[in-house]
C-alpha positions in Angstrom: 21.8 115.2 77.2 21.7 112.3 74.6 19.8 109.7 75.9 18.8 106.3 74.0 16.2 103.0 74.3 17.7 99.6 74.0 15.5 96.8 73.7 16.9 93.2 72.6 15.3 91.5 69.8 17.6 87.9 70.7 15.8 85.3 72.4 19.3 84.7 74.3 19.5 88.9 75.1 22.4 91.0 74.9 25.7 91.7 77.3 26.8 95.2 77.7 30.3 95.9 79.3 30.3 98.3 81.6 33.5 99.7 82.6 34.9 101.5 86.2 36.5 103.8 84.9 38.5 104.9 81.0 41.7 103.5 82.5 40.0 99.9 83.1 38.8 100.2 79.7 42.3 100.4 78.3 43.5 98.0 80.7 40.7 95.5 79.1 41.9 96.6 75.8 45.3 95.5 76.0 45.1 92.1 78.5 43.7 89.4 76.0 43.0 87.1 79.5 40.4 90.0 80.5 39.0 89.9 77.0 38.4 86.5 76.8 36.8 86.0 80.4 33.1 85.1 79.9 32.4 87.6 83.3 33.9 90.8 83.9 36.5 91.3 86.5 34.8 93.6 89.1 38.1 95.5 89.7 37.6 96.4 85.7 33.6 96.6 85.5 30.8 94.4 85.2 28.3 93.0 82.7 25.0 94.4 82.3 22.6 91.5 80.7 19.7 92.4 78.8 16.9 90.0 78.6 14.5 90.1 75.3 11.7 92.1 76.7 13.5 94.1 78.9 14.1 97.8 77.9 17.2 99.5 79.4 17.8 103.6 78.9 21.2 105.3 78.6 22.1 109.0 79.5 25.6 110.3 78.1 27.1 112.4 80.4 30.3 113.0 79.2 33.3 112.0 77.7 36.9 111.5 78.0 39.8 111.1 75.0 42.2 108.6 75.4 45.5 109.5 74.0 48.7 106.9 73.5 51.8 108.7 71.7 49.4 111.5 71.0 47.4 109.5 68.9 43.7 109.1 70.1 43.0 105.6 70.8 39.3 105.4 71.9 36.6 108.0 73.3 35.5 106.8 76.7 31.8 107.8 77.3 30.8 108.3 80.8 26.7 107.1 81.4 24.3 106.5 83.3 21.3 103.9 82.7 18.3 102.8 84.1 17.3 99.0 83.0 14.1 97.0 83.9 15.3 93.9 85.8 12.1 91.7 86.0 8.3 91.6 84.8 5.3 92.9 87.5 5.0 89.7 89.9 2.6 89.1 92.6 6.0 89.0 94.9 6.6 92.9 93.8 2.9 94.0 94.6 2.8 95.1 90.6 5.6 97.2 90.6 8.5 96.9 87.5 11.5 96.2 89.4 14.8 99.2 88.2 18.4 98.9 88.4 20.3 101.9 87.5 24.4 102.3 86.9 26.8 104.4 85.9 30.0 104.0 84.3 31.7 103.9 81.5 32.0 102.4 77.5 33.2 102.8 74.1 30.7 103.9 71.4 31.4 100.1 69.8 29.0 99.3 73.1 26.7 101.8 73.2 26.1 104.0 70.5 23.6 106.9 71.1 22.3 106.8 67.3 18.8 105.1 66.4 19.3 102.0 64.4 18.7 98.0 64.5 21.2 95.3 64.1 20.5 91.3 64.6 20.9 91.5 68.4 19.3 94.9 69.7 17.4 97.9 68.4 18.1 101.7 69.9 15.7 104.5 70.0 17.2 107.8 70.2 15.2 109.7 72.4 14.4 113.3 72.7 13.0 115.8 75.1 9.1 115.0 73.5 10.0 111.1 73.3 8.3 108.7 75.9 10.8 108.1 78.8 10.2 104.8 80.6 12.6 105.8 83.5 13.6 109.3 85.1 17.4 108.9 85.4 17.6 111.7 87.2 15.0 110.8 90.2 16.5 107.5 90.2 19.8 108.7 91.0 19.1 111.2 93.0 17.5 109.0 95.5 20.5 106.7 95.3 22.6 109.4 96.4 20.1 110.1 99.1 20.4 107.1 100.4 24.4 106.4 100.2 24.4 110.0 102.6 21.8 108.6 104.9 24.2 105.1 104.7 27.3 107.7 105.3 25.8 109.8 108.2 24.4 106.1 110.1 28.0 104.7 109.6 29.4 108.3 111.0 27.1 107.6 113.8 28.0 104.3 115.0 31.9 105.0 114.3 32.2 108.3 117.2 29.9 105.8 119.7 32.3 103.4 119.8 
């Protein structure tokens, strides 16, 4: 899998639009009002912020072509990311604080090629490279959890 580093080198960070699914991101596409929302519609997607000193990681997982009068209009790339949301703190005993996500972009968002531009540099990383999350333990005990969250709602539904 191709997997990248994004760290922000703006003092204001950087927005990333993350999208529900390859039709919302046609649907943005072609509704100005959307694009010129400063917040994402959460029936589209939602904004991933990152803050200078923050370091976010992105997994491609796949990829869909988007097609209009069989012409290809974008590649929709389907990820998965794991992104530090805070510094150590006395209030989390220590601990870095991850959020992790999945959806989807265009490469114009996330680009899974090394290189540094005024807002944000990306490290493409390898199986040898450092990786400050594992993506897969992360979302493995998410899905744990959402089944444990299924079976307790399951539960409660057939004692009623």
């Amino acid at each position: 899998m191709k997997k990248v580093r994004i760290t922000t080198t703006d003092s204001k960070g950087k927005n990333f639009k993350i999208f529900n699914s390859p039709e919302a991101i046609y649907v943005w596409m072609n509704d100005p009002d959307l694009q010129d929302d400063d917040y994402m519609d959460p029936t589209v997607g939602n904004m991933v912020h990152l803050k200078k000193g923050e370091v976010m990681e992105v997994e491609w997982c796949g990829c869909e072509f988007i097609y209009e009068k069989e012409s290809l209009l974008f590649r929709a790339d389907y990820i998965r990311l794991g992104k530090q949301i805070s510094e150590p703190t006395i209030f989390t005993e220590g601990k870095k604080i991850v959020g992790i996500q999945d959806g989807w972009v265009t490469s114009d968002i996330i680009n899974f090629k090394s290189g540094t531009d005024k807002l944000m540099k990306t490290t493409k990383l390898t199986s040898r490279s450092k990786h400050k999350f594992d993506l897969e333990e992360l979302f493995s005990a998410r899905e744990a959890y959402e089944e444990m969250e299924d079976e307790e709602h399951e539960g409660q539904r057939t004692l009623h």
